[in-house]
C-alpha positions as CSV (number, residue, x, y, z in Angstrom):
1,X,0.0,0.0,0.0
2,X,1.2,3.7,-0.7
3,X,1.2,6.3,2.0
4,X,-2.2,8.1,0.3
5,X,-3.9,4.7,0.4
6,X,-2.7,4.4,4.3
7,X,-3.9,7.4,4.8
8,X,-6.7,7.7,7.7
9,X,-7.0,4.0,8.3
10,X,-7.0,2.8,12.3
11,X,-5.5,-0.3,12.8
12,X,-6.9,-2.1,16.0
13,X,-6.6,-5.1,18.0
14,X,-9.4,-7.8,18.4
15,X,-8.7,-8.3,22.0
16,X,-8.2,-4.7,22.8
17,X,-10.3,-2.7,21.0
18,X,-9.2,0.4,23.2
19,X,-5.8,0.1,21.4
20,X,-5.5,1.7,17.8
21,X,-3.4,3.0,15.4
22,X,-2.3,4.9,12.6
23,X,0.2,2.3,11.5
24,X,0.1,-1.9,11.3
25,X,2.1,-3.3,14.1
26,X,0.9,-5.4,17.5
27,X,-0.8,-5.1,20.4
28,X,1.3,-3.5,23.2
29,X,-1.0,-5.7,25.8
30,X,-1.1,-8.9,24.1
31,X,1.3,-8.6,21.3
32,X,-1.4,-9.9,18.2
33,X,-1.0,-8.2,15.2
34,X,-3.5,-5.3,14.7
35,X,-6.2,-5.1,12.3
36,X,-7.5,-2.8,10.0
37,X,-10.4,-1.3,11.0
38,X,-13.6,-2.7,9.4
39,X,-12.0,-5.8,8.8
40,X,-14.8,-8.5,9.9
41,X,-14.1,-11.9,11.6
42,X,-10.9,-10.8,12.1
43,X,-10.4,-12.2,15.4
44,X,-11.5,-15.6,13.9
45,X,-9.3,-15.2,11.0
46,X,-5.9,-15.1,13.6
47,X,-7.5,-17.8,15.8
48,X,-7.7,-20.2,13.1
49,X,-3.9,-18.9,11.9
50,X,-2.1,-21.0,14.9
51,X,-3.6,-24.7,15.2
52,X,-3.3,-24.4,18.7
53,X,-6.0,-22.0,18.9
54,X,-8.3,-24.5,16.9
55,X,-7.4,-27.5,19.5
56,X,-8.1,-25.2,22.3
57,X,-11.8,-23.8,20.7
58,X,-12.2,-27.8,20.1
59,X,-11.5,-28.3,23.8
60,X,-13.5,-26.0,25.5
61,X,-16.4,-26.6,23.4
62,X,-16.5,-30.5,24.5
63,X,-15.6,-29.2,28.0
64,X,-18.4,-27.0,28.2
65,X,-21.2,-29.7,26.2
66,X,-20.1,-32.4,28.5
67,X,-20.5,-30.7,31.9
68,X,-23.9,-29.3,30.0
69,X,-24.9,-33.5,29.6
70,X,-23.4,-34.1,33.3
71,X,-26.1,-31.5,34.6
72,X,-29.2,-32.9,32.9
C-alpha cells in the first residue's frame, strides 16, 4: 500500500479494542497483530492462523457440552 492509500486508516486489535493505530504493528497488551479497522471476523481469521488455537476452541467446546450433559 502507498502512503495516500494508508492514509486515515485505524489499525486495531481484536482483543483490545481500546488500542488503535495509525500504522500496522501489535498489540502493546497482548502482542497480536493489529487489524484494520472494518475488517470482519478478524479475530476468527488469527484464531484459526495458529492450530493451537483451533485445539483449544475444540477443547472447550467439549468441556463446556459435557459438563452441560453431566447437569441434565
Amino acid at each position: 500500500m502507498n502512503q495516500d492509500q494508508n492514509a486515515g486508516k485505524l489499525y486495531y486489535c481484536p482483543m483490545h479494542p481500546e488500542v488503535r493505530q495509525p500504522v500496522f504493528g501489535k498489540c502493546p497488551k497482548c502482542g497480536m497483530d493489529l487489524l484494520p479497522e472494518g475488517t470482519r471476523f478478524g479475530l476468527l481469521r488469527h484464531m484459526i492462523k495458529s492450530p493451537l488455537m483451533i485445539v483449544i476452541m475444540v477443547v472447550v467446546m467439549v468441556a463446556i457440552m459435557a459438563a452441560i450433559m453431566m447437569m441434565r
